[in-house]
N, C-alpha and C positions, 0 to 999 in steps of 0.2 A: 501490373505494378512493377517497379522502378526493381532491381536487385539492390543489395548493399551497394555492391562495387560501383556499380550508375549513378548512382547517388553521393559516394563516396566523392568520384570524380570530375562532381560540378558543385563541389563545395568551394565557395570564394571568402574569402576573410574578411568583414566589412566591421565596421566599429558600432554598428545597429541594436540593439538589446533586446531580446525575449524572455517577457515574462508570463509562469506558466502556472496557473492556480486551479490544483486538485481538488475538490470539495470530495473526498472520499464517499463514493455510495451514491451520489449525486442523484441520479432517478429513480424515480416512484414512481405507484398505481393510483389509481383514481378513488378514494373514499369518500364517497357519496357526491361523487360527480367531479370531486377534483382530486388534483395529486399535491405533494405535500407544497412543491415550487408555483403550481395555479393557486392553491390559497397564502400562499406566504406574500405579504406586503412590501414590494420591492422595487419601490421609486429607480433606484439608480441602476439595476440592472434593465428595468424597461425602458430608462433612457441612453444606456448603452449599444444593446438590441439595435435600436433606430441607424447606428454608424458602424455595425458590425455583420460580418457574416454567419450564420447559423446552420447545423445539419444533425442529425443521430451518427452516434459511430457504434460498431460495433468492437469490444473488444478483443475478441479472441475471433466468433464465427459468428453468423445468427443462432440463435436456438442455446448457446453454452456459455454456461453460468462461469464466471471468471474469479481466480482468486484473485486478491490483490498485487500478487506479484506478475503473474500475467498481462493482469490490467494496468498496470503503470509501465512496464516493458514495452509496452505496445506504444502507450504514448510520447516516451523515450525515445522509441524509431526503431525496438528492435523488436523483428519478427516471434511472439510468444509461445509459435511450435517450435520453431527452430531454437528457442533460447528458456528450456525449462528448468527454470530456478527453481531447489526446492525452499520450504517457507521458514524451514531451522537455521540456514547459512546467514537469509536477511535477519531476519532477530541477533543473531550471534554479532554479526558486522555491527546492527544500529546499537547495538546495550554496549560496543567497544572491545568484543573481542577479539583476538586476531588467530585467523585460523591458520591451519597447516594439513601438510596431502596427509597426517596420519590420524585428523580429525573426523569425524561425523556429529554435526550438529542437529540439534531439534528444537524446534518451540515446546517449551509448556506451559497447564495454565494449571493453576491451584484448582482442586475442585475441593465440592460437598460431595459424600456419599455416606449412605446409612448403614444401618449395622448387616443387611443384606448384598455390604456392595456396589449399591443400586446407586447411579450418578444423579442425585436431585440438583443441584447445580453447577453446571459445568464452567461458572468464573467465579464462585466462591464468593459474590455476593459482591462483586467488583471490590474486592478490598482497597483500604489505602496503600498507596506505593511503601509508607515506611512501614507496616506492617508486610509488606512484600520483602523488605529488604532484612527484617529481623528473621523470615523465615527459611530465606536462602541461607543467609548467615548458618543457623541451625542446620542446613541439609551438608552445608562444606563443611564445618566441624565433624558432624558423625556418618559422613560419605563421601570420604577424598577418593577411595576407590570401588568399583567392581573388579575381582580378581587381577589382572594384569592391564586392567585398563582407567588411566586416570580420569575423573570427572573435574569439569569447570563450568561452575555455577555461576551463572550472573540474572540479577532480577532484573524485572523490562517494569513495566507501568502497571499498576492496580495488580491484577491478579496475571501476570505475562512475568516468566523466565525464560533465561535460554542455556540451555545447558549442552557442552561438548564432549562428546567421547572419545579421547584422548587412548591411541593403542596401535597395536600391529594387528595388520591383518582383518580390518574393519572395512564394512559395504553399509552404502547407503538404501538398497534394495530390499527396502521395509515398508507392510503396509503401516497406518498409522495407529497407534496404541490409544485411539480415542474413538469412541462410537458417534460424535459430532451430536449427540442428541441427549436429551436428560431422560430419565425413567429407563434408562438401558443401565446394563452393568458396565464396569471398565472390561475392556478388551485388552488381551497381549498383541504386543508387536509382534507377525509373523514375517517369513524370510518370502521374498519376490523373486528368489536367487538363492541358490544352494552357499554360495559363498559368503551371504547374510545371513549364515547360521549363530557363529559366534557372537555378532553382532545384535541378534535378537535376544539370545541370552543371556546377553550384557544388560539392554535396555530393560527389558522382564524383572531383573534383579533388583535393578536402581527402583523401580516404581515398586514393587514390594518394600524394600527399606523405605524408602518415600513413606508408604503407607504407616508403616511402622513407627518410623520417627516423629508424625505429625498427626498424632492416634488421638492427641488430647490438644490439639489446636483447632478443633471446631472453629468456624466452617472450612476452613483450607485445613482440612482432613486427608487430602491425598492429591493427586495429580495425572494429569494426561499428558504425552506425548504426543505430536504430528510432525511433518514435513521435516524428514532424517534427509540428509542432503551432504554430498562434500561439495567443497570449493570450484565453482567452475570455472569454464575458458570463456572469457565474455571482452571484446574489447572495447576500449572508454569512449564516449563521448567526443573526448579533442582526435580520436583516433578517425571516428566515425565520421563527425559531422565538423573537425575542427573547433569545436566549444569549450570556452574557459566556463564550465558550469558549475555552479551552486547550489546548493540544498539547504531549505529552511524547515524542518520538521520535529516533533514533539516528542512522534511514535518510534518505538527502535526499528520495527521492522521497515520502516519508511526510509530513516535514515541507511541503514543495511542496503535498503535498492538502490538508492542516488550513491553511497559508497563503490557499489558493485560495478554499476557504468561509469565510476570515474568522477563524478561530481566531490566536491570539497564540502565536507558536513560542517553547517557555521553552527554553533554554539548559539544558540537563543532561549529564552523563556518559557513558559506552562501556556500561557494564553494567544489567540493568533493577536490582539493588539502587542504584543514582546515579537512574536514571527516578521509583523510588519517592521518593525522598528530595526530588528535586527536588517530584514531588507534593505531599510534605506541607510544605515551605517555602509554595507556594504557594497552597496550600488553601482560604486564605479569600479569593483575591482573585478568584475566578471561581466559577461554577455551572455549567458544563460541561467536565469533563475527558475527552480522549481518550489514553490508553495505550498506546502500543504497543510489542508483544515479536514481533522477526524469527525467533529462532531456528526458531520450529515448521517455518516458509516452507523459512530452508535448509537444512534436514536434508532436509524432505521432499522439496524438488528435487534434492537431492543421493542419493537413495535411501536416507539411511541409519536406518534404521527404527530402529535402538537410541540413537541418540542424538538423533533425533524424542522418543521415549518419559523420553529424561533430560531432554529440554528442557521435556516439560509438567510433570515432577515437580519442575523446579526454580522454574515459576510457584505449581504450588500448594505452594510453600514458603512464598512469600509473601501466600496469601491474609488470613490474618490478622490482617496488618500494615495489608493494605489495608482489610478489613472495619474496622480499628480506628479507621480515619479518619471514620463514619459517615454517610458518604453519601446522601440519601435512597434513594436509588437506583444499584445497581451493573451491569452488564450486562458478559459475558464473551462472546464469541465469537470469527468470524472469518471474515476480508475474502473468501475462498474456499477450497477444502481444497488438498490439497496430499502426497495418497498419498504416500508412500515408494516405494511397489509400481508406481508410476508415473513418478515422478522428476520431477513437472510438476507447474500447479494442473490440475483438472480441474472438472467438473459438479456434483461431489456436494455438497448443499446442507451448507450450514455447523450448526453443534451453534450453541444459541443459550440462556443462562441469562440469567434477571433475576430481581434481589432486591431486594424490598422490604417496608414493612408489608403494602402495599394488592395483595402477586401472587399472593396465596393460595397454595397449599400442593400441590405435586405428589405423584404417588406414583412417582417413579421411586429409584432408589437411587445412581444413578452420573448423572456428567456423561460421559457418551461418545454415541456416534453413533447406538447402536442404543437405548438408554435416552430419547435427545432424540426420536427417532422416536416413541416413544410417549407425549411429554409433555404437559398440559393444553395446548399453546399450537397443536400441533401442525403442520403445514409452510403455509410463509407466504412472503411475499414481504420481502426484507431491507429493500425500503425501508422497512418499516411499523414497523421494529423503531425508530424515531426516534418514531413516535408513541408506542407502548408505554411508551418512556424517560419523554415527556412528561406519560403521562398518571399512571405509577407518581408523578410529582414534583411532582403536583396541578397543571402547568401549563397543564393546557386546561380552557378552560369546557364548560358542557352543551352539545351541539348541538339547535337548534331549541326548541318553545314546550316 
């Protein structure tokens, strides 16, 4: 594989446009003989297929499960060992806030827990967003601080905040203050690091008041913490690959990634028909768009396999519209799969299409899992799929004499 710098140095400037549509969670298992993309009815992606190239990529390694920030890093171009975001920095950037080196950020999410404790749901029953927003309200009024260190509350979507600890003397070198499963109890943040002492004490604190203050707001009764994170070293986009890049996104943490490599977060709508739209408003003022559509993600973590399958029929609804835009270059996949049959992301390498003059002509017939498995491109590593984009978009020179 190409290093940064190699690839840096046969970046060529061309006026060609790459569009790049994440269907979050993207692949699945097979339930009763098919996966959620072989039963979904999907005229325009299998007539895409026919003038496109196809392969599996993996996002991170074979065999390991990706979070989402790994997984969209990789697709972005940047190596996701070498560049590990934690997942509080991206929420805090997508909800709008602006960090500093004496910050440490974290995702939380509302939870339910019983009179034992005991976490029976760990999203609080996907609440509404303005009931999201009344309940932070409530946490900033009667928790502006833990001893010497300030808190900054901001709500994210349905049951998702992000809150920063604002202080001296703070380490991100925390495991996470969430057991990731229901029927456990809440766990405290421990230190990874002797110098994440203070820092766990702080966090411990807040999620007690937490509890305290939200004791009679059933279901969002308390709250978990993950992904404590400072601010890293990460260079942009135009730095990397030369790209005036764009970002269409709903989710904070989504927004937070495409901030984080440099991309310009446009202002759009609830629905991807508002995503598209905002798209084509802006279309000619950048050459790098990233798209992104949640649903596939929550269906699939949510198990529900029939409405996984409505949510990819309702993207290639709009393939059309998007093909219509002319892109030099199109690419579809996703950040990691996201089985139904699982209820989680997991390992299994992402389906991956690209379309262009210069991707020559596959023989498969469908865009699904087992079709990509056999496609001219065949399994590869996601970070490379940045170069692919590049090189469909005439933006790299020859390598060597």
């Amino acid at each position: 594989m190409l290093t940064e710098e190699m690839i840096s140095a046969l970046i060529q400037k061309t006026d060609s446009k790459i569009l790049l549509l994440v269907m979050d969670g993207l692949g699945g298992l097979a339930v009763n003989g098919k996966s959620e993309m072989e039963t979904a009815v999907t005229p325009n992606f299998d007539a895409l297929v026919k003038t496109s190239a196809v392969g599996l990529a993996d996002p991170v390694s074979p065999g390991i499960t990706p979070g989402s920030g790994p997984g969209h890093l990789a697709i972005f171009g940047y190596d996701p060992l070498k560049y590990q975001i934690g997942r509080g920095v991206l929420e805090a950037l997508g909800a709008g806030l602006e960090m500093t080196h004496r910050d440490v950020a974290a995702r939380g999410n509302f939870c339910t827990i019983d009179s034992g404790d005991v976490i029976t749901d760990r999203r609080a029953g996907r609440m509404a967003t303005a009931i999201n927003k009344k309940l932070c309200a409530k946490l900033k009024r009667e928790i502006p601080a833990i001893d010497d260190v300030q808190l900054i509350i901001q709500p994210g979507i349905e049951h998702r905040f992000s809150v920063l600890f604002r202080g001296d003397d703070l380490d991100d070198r925390l495991t996470d203050a969430d057991p990731q499963k229901e029927g456990k109890k809440r766990i405290p943040a421990e230190t990874l690091d002797p110098a994440a002492k203070k820092t766990a004490v702080i966090v411990n604190k807040f999620l007690e008041r937490v509890k305290e203050v939200l004791r009679e707001d059933h279901p969002a009764n308390a709250a978990i913490l993950r992904g404590f994170a400072k601010y890293p070293a990460i260079p942009s986009m135009h730095t990397r690959f030369g790209l005036r890049a764009a970002a269409i996104a709903t989710y904070p943490m989504y927004r937070g990634l495409a901030k984080l490599v440099g991309m310009e977060v446009l202002k759009t709508g609830d629905t991807f028909a508002d995503e598209i739209q905002t798209l084509r408003q802006h279309f000619s003022s950048y050459d790098f768009f990233y798209l992104h559509y949640k649903k596939t993600d929550s269906y699939g973590e949510d198990g529900n396999f029939e409405m996984k399958v409505k949510s990819i029929e309702e993207v290639d609804r709009h393939i059309p519209e998007l093909l219509s835009l002319d892109a030099e270059v199109f690419a579809i996949t996703g950040d990691h799969s996201s089985p139904s049959a699982l209820k989680a992301h997991s390992w299994h390498p992402s389906p991956f299409l690209l379309h262009s003059k210069y991707c020559g002509v596959d023989v498969v017939g469908r865009f699904t899992e087992r079709e990509c498995a056999r496609g001219v491109l065949g399994k590869f590593q996601a970070v490379e799929e940045m170069t692919l984009m590049l090189a469909n978009a005439l933006k790299l020179k020859k390598y060597g004499a």
